[in-house]
Backbone as CSV, one residue per row, in Angstrom:
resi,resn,N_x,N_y,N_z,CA_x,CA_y,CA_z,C_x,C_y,C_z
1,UNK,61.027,14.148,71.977,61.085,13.359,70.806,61.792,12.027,71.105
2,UNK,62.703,12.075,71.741,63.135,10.922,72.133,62.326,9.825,73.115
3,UNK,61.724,10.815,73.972,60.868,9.433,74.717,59.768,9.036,73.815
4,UNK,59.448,9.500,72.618,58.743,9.256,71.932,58.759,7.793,70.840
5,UNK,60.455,8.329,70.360,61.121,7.081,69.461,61.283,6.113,70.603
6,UNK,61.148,6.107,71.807,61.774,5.024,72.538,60.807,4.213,72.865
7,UNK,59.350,5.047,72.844,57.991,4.197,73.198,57.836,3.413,71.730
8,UNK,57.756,4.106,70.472,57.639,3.718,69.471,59.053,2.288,69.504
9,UNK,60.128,2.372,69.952,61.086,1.291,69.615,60.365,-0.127,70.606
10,UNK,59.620,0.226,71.946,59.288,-0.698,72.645,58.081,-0.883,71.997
11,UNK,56.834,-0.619,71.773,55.790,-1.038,70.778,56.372,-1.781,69.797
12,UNK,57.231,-1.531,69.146,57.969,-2.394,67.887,58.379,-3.631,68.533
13,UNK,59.290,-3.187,69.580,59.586,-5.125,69.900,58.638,-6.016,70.513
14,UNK,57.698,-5.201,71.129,56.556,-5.968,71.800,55.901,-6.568,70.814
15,UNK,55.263,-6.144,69.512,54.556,-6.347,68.361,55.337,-7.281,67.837
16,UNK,56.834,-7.251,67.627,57.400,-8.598,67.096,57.330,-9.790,68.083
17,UNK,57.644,-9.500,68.946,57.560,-10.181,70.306,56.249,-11.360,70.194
18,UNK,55.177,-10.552,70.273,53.808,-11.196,70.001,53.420,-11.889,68.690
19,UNK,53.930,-11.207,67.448,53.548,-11.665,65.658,54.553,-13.085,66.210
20,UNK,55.745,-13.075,66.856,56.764,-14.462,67.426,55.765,-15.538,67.871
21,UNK,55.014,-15.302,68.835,54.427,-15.874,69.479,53.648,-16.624,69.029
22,UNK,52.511,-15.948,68.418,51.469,-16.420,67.394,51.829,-16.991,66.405
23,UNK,52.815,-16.586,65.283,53.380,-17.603,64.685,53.670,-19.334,64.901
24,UNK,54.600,-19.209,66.514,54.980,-20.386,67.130,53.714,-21.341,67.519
25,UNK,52.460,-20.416,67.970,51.209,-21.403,68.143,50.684,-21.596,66.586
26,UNK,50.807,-21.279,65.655,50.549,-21.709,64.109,51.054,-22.808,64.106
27,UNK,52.476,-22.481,64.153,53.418,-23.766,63.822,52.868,-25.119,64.607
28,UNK,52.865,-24.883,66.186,52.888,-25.968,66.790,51.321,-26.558,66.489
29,UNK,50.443,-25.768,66.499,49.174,-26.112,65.701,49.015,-26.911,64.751
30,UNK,50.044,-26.699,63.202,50.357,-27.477,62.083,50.904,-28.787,62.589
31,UNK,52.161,-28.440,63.257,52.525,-30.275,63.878,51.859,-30.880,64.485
32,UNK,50.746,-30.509,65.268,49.740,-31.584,66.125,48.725,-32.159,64.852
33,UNK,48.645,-31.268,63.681,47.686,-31.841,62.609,48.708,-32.809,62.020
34,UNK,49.837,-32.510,61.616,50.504,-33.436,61.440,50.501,-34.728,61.594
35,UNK,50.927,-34.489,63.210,51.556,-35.758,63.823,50.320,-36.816,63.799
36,UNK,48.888,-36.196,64.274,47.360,-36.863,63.954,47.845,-37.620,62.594
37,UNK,48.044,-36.417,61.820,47.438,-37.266,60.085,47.822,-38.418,60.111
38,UNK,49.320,-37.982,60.679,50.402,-39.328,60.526,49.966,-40.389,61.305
39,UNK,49.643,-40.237,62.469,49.365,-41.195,63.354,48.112,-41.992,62.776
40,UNK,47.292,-41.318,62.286,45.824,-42.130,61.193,46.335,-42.815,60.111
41,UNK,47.368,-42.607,59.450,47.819,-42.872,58.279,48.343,-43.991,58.439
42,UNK,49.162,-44.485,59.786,50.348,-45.351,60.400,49.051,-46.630,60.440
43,UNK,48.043,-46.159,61.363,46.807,-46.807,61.685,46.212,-47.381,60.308
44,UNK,46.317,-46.781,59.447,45.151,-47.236,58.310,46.283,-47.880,57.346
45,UNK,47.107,-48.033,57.269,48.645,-48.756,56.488,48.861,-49.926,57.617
46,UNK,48.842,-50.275,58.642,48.922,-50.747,59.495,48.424,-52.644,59.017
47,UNK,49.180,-53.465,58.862,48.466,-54.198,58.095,47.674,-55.037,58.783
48,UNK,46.467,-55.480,58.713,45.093,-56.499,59.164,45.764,-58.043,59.868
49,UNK,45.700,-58.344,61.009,45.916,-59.566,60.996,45.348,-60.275,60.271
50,UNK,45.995,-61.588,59.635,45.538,-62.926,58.451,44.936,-63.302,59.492
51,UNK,43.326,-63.820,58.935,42.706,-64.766,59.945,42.959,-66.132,59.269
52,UNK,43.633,-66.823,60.562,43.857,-68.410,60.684,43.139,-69.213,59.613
53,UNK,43.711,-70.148,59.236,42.710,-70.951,57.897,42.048,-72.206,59.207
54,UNK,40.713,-72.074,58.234,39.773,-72.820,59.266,40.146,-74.273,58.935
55,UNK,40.049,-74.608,58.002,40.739,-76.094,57.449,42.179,-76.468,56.204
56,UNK,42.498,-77.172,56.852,43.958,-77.209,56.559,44.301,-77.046,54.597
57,UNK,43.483,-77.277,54.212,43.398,-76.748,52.709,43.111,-75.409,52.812
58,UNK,43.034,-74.423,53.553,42.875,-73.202,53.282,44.370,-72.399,53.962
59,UNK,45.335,-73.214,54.210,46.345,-72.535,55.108,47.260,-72.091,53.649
60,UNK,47.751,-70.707,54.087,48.596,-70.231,52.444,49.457,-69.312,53.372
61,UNK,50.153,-69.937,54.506,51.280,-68.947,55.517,52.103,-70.861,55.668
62,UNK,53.403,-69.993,55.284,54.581,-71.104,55.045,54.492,-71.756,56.578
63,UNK,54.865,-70.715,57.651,54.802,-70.854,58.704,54.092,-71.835,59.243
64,UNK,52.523,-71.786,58.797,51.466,-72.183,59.396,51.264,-73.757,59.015
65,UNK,52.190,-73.991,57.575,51.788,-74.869,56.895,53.170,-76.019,57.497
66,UNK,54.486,-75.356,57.878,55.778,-76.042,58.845,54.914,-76.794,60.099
67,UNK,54.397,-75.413,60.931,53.801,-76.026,61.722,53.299,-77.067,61.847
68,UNK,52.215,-77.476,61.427,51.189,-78.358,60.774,52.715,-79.832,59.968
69,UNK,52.941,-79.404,59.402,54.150,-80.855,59.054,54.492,-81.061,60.268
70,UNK,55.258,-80.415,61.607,55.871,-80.731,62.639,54.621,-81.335,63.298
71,UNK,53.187,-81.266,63.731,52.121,-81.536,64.251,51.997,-83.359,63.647
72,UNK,51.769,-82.718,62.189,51.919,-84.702,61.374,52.834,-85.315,61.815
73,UNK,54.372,-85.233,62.242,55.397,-86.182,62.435,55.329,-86.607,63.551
74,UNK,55.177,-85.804,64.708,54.633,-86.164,66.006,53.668,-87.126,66.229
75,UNK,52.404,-86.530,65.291,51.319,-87.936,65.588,51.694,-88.610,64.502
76,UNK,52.313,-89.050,63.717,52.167,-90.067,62.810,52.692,-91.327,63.720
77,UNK,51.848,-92.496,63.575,51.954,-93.926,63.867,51.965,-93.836,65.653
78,UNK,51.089,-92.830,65.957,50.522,-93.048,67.379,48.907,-93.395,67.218
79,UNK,48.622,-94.509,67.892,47.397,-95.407,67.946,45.847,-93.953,68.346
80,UNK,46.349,-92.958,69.331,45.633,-92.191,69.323,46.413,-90.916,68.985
81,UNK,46.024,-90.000,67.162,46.597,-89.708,66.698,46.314,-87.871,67.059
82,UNK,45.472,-87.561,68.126,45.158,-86.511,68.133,46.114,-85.757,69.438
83,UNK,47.171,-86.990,70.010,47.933,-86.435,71.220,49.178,-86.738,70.973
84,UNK,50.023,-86.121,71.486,51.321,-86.208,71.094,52.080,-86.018,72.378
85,UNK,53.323,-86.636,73.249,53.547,-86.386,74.087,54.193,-84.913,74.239
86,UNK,54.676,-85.011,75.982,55.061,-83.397,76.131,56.670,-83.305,75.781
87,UNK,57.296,-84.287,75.541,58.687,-83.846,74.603,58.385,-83.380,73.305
88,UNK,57.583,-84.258,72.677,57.052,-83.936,71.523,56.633,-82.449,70.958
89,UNK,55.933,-81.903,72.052,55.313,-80.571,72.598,56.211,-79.621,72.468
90,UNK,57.024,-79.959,73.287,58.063,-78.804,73.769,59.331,-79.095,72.740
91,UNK,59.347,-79.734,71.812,60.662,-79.740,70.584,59.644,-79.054,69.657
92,UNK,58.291,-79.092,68.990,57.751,-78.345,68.497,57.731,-76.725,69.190
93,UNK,57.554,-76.565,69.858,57.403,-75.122,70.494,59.062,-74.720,70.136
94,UNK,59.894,-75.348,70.290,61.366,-75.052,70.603,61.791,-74.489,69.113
95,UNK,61.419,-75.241,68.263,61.733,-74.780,66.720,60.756,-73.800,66.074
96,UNK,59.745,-73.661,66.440,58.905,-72.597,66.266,59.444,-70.890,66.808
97,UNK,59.781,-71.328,68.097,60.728,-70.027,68.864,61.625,-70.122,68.464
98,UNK,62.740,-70.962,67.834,63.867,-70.919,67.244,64.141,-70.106,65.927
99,UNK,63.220,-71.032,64.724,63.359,-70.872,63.355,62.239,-69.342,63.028
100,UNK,61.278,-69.679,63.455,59.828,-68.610,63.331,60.524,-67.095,64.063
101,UNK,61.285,-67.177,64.939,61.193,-66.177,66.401,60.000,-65.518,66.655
102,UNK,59.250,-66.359,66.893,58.338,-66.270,67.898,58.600,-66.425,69.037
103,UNK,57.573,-65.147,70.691,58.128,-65.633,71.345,56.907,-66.631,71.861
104,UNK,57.247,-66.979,73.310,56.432,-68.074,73.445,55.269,-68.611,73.652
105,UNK,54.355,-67.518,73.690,52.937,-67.171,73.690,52.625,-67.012,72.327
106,UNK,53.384,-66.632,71.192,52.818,-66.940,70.247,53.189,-68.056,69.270
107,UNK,54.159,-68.905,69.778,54.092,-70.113,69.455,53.261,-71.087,69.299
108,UNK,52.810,-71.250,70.976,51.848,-71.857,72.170,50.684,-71.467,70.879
109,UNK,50.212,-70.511,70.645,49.259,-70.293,70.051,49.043,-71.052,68.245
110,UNK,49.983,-70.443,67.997,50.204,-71.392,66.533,50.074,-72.699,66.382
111,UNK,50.506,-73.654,67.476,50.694,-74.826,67.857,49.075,-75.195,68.593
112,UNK,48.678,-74.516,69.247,47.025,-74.829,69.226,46.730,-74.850,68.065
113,UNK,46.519,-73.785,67.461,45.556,-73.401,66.024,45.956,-74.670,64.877
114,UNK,47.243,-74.666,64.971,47.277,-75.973,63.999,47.039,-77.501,64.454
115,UNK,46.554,-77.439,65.886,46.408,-79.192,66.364,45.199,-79.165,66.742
116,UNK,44.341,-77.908,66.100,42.798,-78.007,65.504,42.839,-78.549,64.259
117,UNK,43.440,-78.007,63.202,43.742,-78.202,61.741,43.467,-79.902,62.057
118,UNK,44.485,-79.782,62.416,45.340,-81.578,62.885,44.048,-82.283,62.600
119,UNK,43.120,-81.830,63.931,42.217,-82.569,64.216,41.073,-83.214,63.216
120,UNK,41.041,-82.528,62.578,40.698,-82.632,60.860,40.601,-83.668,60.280
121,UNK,42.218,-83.815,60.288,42.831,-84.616,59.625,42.313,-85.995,59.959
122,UNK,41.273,-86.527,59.827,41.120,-88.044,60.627,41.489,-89.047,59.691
123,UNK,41.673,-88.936,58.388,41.958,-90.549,57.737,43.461,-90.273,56.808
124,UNK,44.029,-91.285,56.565,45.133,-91.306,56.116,45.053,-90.510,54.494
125,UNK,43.860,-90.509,54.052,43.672,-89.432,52.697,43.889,-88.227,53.012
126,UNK,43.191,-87.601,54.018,43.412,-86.267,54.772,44.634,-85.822,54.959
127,UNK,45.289,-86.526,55.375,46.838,-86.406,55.922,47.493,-85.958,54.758
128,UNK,47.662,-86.930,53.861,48.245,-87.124,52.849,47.812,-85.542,51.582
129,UNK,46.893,-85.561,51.880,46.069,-84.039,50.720,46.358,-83.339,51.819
130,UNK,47.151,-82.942,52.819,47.548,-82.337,53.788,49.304,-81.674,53.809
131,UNK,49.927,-83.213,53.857,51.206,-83.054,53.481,51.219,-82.279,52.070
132,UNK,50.794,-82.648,51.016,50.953,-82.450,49.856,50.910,-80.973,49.845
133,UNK,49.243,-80.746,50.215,49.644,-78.678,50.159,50.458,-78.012,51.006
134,UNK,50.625,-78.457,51.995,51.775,-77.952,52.494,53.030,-77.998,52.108
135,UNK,53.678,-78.920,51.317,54.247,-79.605,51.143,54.359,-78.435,49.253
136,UNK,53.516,-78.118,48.993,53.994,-77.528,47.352,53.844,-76.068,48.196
137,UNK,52.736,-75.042,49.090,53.109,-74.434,49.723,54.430,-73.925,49.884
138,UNK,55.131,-74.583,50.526,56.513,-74.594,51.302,57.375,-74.511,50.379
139,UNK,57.279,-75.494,49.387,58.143,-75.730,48.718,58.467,-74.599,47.415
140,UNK,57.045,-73.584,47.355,57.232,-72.245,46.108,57.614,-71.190,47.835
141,UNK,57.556,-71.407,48.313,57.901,-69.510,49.361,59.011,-69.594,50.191
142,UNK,59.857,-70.804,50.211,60.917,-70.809,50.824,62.546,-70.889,49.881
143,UNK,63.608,-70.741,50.338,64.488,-71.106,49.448,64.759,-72.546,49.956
144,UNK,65.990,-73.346,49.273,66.294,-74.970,49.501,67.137,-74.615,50.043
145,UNK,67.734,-73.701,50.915,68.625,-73.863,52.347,67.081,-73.841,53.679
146,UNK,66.144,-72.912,53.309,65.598,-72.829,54.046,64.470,-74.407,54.264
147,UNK,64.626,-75.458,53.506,63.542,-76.352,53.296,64.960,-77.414,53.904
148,UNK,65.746,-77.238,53.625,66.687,-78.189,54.389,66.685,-77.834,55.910
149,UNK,66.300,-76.730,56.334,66.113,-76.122,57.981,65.349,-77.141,58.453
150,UNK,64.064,-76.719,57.215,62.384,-77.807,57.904,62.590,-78.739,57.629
151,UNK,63.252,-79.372,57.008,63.672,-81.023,56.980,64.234,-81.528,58.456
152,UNK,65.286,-81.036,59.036,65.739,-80.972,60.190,65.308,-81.021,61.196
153,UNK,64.248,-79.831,61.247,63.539,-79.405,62.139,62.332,-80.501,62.529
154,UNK,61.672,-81.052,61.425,61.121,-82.422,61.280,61.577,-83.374,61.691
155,UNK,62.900,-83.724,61.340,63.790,-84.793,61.960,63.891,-84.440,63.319
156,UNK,64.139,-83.546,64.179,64.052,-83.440,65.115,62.814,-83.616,66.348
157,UNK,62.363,-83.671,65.674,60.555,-83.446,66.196,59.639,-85.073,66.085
158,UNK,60.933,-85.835,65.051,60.334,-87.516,65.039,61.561,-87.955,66.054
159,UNK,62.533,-87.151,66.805,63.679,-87.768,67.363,63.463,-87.325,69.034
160,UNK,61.990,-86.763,68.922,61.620,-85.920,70.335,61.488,-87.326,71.425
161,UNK,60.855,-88.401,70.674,60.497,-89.475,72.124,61.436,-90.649,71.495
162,UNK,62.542,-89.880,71.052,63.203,-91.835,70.710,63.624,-91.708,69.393
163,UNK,63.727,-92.713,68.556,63.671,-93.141,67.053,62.500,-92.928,66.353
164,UNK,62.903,-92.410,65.389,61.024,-92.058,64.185,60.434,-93.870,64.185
165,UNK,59.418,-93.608,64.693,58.839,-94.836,63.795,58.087,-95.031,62.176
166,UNK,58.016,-95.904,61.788,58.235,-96.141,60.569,57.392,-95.250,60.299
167,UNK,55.988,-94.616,60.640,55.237,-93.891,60.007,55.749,-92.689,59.875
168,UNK,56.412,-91.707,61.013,57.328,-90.592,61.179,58.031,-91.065,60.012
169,UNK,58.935,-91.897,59.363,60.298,-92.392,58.472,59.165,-91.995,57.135
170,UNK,58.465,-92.127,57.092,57.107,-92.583,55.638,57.326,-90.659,55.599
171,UNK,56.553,-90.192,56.340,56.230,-89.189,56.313,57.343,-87.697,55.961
172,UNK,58.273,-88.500,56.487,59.629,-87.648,56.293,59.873,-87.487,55.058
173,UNK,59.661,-89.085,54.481,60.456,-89.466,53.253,59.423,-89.051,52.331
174,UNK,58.199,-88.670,52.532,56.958,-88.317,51.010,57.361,-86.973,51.517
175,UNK,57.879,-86.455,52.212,57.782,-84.393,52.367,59.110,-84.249,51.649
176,UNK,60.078,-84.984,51.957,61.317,-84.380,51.005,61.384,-85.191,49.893
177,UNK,60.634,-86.006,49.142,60.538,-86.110,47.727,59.621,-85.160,47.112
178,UNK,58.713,-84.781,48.079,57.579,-83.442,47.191,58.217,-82.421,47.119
179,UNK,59.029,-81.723,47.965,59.737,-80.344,47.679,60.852,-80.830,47.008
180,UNK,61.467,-82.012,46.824,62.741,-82.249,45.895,63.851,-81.971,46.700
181,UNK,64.186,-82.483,47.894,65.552,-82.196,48.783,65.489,-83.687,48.931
């Protein structure tokens, strides 16, 4: 009788032993559905890159629209208005990686995409219906510490090859009477 209860006690732990087992592949079964769902879920919440505005009246990213002001101050009152030198270049890139933190590949990139915009821009009406949306843009999505940054940051960017010339000075002076700084 006893080797009997003793086979019966080892059948018992073996049987829990195993119902253990199978359980644990349930479980770990449930977390791989899990971790999927989640991982689809992360994917589909995941938000869409904004595609780039093709012309500068369609730009509605503060960012995109700074940019684009720093692009105008640079070329303003250069005879060929579609180049800007490489100080010029590299004080734009510098405040973009600064203020934006971006790093520098996606600066570089922003700074293309908007000196397409730029390119646009060919007559002094353009410019101007340019500044302006950017310019009310900026002026509803930022706070006025943060529009005193891009004021700066502007000033800096007409101070890249020298002294602003008068058109840089024009341009300065119609962006901070439109946002009111």
């Amino acid at each position: 009788m006893a080797a009997f209860l003793s086979l019966l006690g080892t059948l018992g732990v073996v049987a829990m032993v195993l119902w253990r087992i199978l359980r644990a592949l349930h479980m770990a079964r449930d977390l791989a559905g899990t971790a999927q769902t989640i991982a689809k879920t992360t994917r589909q919440m995941k938000p869409k890159p904004k595609t780039p505005a093709q012309n500068p009246a369609q730009i509605d990213n503060p960012q995109e629209a700074a940019a684009l002001l720093m692009l105008l101050v640079a070329r303003a009152g250069n005879v060929s208005k579609k180049t800007i030198t490489r100080a010029q270049t590299d004080k734009i890139l510098n405040q973009i990686t600064r203020h934006f933190e971006f790093d520098q590949a996606m600066a570089e990139s922003l700074l293309i995409h908007v000196a397409g915009l730029g390119d646009q821009l060919n007559s002094a009406t353009k410019v101007d219906a340019a500044l302006q949306s950017a310019s009310q843009l900026i002026g509803g999505a930022v706070s006025p510490k943060e529009l005193i940054e891009l004021e700066d940051m502007l000033m800096q960017v007409a101070h890249a090859k020298g002294n602003p010339n008068t058109a840089q000075k024009e341009l300065l002076n119609q962006f901070a009477l439109r946002v009111g700084i």
